[in-house]
N, C-alpha and C positions, 0 to 999 in steps of 0.2 A: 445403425438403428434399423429398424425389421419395423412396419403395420400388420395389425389384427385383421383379417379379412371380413369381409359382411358374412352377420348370420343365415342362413340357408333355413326356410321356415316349414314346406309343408311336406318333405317328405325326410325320410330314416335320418339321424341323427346316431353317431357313434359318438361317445364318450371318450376325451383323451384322456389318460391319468399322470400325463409329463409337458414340460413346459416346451413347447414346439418352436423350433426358429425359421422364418421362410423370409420370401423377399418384402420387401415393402415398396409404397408407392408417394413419393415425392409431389407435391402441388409444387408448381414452376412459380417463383417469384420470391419476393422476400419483403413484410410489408415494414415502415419505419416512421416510427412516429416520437415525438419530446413532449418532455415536459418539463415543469420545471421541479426540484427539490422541495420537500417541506409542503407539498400539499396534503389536505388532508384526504383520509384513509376515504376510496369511495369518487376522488376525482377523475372527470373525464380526462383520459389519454388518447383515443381514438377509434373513427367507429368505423368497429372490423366487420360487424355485419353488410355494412355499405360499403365497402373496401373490396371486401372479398364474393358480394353478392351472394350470401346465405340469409335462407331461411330463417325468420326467428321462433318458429315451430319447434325446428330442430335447436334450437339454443334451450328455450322452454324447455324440452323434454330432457334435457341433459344429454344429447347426442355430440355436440360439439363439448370441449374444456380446453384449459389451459395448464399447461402443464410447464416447470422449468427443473433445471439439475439443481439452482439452489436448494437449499434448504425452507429459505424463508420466501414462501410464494406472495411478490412484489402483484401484482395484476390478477383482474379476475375477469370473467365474461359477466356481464350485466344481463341475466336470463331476459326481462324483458322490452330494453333497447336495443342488443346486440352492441354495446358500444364496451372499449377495450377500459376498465376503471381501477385506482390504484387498490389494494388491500392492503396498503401497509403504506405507514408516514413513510417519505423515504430521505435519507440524509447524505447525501453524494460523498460527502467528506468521510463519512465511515463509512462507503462502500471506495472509495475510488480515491483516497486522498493523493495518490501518487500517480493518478492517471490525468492527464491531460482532458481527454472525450470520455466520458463515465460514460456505457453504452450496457444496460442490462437483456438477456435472451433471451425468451420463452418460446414456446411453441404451441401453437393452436392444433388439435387433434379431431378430426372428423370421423365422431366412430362409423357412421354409417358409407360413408363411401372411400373408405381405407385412406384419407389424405393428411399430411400434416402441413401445416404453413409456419416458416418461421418469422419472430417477432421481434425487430430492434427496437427496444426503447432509449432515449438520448435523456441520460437525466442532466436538466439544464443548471450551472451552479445560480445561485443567488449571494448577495454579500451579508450573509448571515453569519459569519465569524469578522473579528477586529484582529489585526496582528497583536500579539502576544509574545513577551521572552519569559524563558524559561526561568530566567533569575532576573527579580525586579530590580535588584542591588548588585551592585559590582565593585569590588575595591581593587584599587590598581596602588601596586608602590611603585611609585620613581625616583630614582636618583637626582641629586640637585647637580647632578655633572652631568645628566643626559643631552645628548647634542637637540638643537633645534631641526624639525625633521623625520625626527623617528618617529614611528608608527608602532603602534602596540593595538592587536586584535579586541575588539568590541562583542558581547554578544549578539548576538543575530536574532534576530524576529522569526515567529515564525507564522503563518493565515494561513489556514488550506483550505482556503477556496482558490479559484484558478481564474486565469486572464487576468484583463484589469480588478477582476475583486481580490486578487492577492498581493501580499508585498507590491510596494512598487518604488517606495524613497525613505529616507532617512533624514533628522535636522537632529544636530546637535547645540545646545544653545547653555551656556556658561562664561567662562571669561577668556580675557584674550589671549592667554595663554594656550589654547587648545582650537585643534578646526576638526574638520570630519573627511575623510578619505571613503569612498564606497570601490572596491575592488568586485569587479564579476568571477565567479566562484569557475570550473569547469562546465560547470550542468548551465550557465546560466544565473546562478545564485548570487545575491549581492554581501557582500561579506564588509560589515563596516569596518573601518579602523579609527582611530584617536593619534591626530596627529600634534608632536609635540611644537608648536608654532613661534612660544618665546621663551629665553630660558628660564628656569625654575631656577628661586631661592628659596631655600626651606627659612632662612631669616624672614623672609618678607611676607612668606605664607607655606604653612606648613602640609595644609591642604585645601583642597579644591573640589568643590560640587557641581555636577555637571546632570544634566539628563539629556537620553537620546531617544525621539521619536520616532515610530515607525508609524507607515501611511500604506492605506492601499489605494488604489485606484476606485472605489466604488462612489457615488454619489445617494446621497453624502458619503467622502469619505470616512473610515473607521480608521484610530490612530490606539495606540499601544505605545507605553515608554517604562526607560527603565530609568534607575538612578546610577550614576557611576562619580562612586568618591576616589579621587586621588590623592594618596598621602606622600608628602615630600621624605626623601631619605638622606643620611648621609651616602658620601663617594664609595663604591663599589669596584674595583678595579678589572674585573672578568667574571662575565656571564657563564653559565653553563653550557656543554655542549654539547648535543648528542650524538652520538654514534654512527647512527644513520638521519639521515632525514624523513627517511619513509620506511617501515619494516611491512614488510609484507605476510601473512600467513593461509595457510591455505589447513582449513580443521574438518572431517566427516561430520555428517548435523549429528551422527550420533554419541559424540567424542562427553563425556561424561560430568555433570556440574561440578564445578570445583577444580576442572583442569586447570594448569597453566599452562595458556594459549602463548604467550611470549613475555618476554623480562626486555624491558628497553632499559636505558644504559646514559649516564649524562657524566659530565664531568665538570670539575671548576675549577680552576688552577690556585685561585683563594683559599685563605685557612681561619681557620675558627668558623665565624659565625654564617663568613659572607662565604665560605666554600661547602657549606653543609646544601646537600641538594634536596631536596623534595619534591615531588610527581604529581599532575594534577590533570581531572580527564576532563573537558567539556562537555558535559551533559546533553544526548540529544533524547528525542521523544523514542525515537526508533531502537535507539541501544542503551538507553537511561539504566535498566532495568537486568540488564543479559550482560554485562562485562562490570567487573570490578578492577579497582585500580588501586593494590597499594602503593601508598603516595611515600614511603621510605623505598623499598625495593625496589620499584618498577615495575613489578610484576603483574600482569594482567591475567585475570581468572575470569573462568564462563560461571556465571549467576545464574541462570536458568536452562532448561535444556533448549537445545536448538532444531529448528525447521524449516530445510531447507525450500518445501513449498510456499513458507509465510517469509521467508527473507533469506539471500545467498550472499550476500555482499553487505559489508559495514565497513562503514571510515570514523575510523576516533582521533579524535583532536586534541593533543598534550601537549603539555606543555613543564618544563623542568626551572624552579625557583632557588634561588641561594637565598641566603641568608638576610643581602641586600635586596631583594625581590629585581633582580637580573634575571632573566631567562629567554630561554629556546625552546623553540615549537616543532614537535616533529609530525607524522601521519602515521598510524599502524589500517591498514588496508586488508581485514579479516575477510579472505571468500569460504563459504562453509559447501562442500561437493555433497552431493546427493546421495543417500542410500536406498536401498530396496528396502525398503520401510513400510507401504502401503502394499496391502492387496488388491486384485481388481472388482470393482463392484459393479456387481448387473441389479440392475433394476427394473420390471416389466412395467412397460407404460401402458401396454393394450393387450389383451389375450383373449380369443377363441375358450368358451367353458365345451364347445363341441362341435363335430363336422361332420358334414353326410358322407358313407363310406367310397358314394361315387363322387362323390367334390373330386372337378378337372386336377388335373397337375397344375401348379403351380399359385393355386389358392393361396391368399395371404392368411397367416393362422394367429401371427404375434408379434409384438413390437416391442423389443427390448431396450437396451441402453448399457452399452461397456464406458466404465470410467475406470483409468486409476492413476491416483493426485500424485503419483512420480513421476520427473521427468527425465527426458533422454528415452534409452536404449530401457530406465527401469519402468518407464512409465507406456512404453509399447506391449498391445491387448493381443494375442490371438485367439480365434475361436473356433471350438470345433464343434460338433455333432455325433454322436454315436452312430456309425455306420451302418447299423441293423434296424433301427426304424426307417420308416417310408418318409423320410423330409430330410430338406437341405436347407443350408443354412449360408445366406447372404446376408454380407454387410455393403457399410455406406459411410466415407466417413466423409 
């Protein structure tokens, strides 16, 4: 980033007619302030003119702003308090749902004595969302010869608000036939199961109604549940199995909709009804939408095109049923590699309209901004200068 230097007023003035790059100059510090989610547009966040000991003259006049790379400008200056106030409701969950500390950046710009300060705001969650599953209804088939013991995958809840306002427990309540198992995921995640506790007669009950609660920690808490029906089966002699446990694939984001990304593979040793297999995906929020699953084949295809800057990695959850609703669970672990897809964009945040012809060396003249949203080796900026003008060109990063 490059500063606009101060205007030069009462003597000769040259005209540039190109965009100039020279050094900039840094204010030492970094101010940080929270708030919480969901205030309304216009709330105090913090007061920067007391913070940083400016003028409100120069806020008044419009010499100080605020400026950020988003798009949508969260924060404004309050021309006659100097105090830092929101411009925009702000909803943590749709900016930061996968982030643990949601931290938004802006930068305060001092046009008149070349400085910029930067600005952490800590957007604080609130328990404004209830756990939710993506399917309120679940039917499960089980055999009447299934051992006491087994476990069969439950859907999962999902809150994204964060700390105690998220997930936090599970109660399954039904009959006594069934209890509840909560296994922790890799990340952390609690992943319920339905455990088979006494054994099923399809004589004595053919099926069985159950609902499972989800809870988060917020006070009051907020609870979310779903319904999962169990229908008794006759005897099944061998489940399906597949192939791998885990397949792995590794696709460029630019690999085309309608590809086939991989064919998983199951078997059944059974014939006729109970060895017939069919393919079934899990549904998440994140990949609901971008992967299809035919449930004959196996075959997995991209539904929409992909990005690697909005997402590189997805995990889908299958599962393979016969006839007798036996099945295996395996993982397909999709990483999608980066392309030079984006160009780099400058944006000028401060610029000199002119400079006296005897301005020293090293006058600040403009203050630029290089971004560009690829990452690695394609997402590295260089920059240069036409070597036959009178200026140089320093960055900062």
């Amino acid at each position: 980033m490059c500063a606009a230097g101060r205007r030069w007023g009462r003597r000769q003035r040259a005209l540039l007619g190109a965009v100039l790059l020279a050094a900039w100059q840094a204010a030492w510090g970094q101010l940080r302030y929270s708030v919480p989610e969901e205030m309304p547009k216009g709330s105090f966040v913090g007061d920067v003119a007391k913070d940083l000991g400016l003028h409100l003259t120069e806020i008044s006049d419009n010499a100080i702003r605020v400026v950020s790379e988003s798009s949508t400008q969260y924060f404004a200056l309050h021309g006659k308090t100097g105090h830092l106030v929101t411009s925009e409701r702000i909803d943590r969950e749709q900016l930061c749902e996968s982030v643990q500390q949601c931290v938004l950046r802006c930068e305060l710009i001092v046009e008149g004595d070349m400085k910029f300060y930067g600005i952490e705001v800590e957007i604080v969650d609130i328990n404004d969302n209830a756990p939710s599953f993506q399917e309120a209804d679940t039917d499960l088939r089980l055999s009447e010869t299934t051992a006491p013991g087994s476990r069969f995958p439950l859907p999962d809840a999902h809150d994204p608000d964060s700390g105690r306002n998220s997930l936090q427990s599970y109660e399954l309540s039904g009959d006594e036939h069934f209890s509840l198992a909560v296994q922790a995921g890799p990340g952390g995640d609690q992943r319920p199961e339905l455990v088979l506790a006494k054994a099923l007669d399809r004589e004595e009950a053919a099926f069985h109604e159950l609902v499972l609660r989800a809870m988060d920690g917020g006070d009051p808490a907020r609870t979310g549940t779903a319904r999962i029906r169990v229908t008794v089966v006759d005897a099944n002699d061998n489940a399906p199995v597949f192939s791998q446990a885990e397949y792995t694939v590794r696709v460029p984001e630019d690999v085309p909709v309608g590809s086939t990304l991989v064919t998983v593979t199951a078997t059944d040793e059974d014939e006729g009804l109970n060895g017939h297999v069919k393919y079934s995906l899990k549904k998440k929020k994140s990949s609901s939408q971008i992967f299809h699953l035919d449930s004959e084949t196996g075959a997995i295809t991209l539904g929409q095109s992909l990005d690697f800057e909005k997402g590189y990695a997805y995990e889908l959850d299958l599962q393979a049923y016969d006839g007798g609703a036996l099945f295996d669970s395996a993982k397909v672990v999709i990483t999608v590699t980066d392309v030079n897809d984006n160009a780099p964009e400058i944006s000028v945040r401060s610029a000199l309209g002119e400079i006296l012809e005897d301005a020293p060396s090293g006058t600040v003249v403009a203050l630029l901004y290089v971004h560009d949203r690829d990452s690695g080796v394609n997402g590295e900026v260089r920059c240069s200068i036409d070597k036959e003008v009178p200026f140089r060109l320093e960055s900062s990063h």
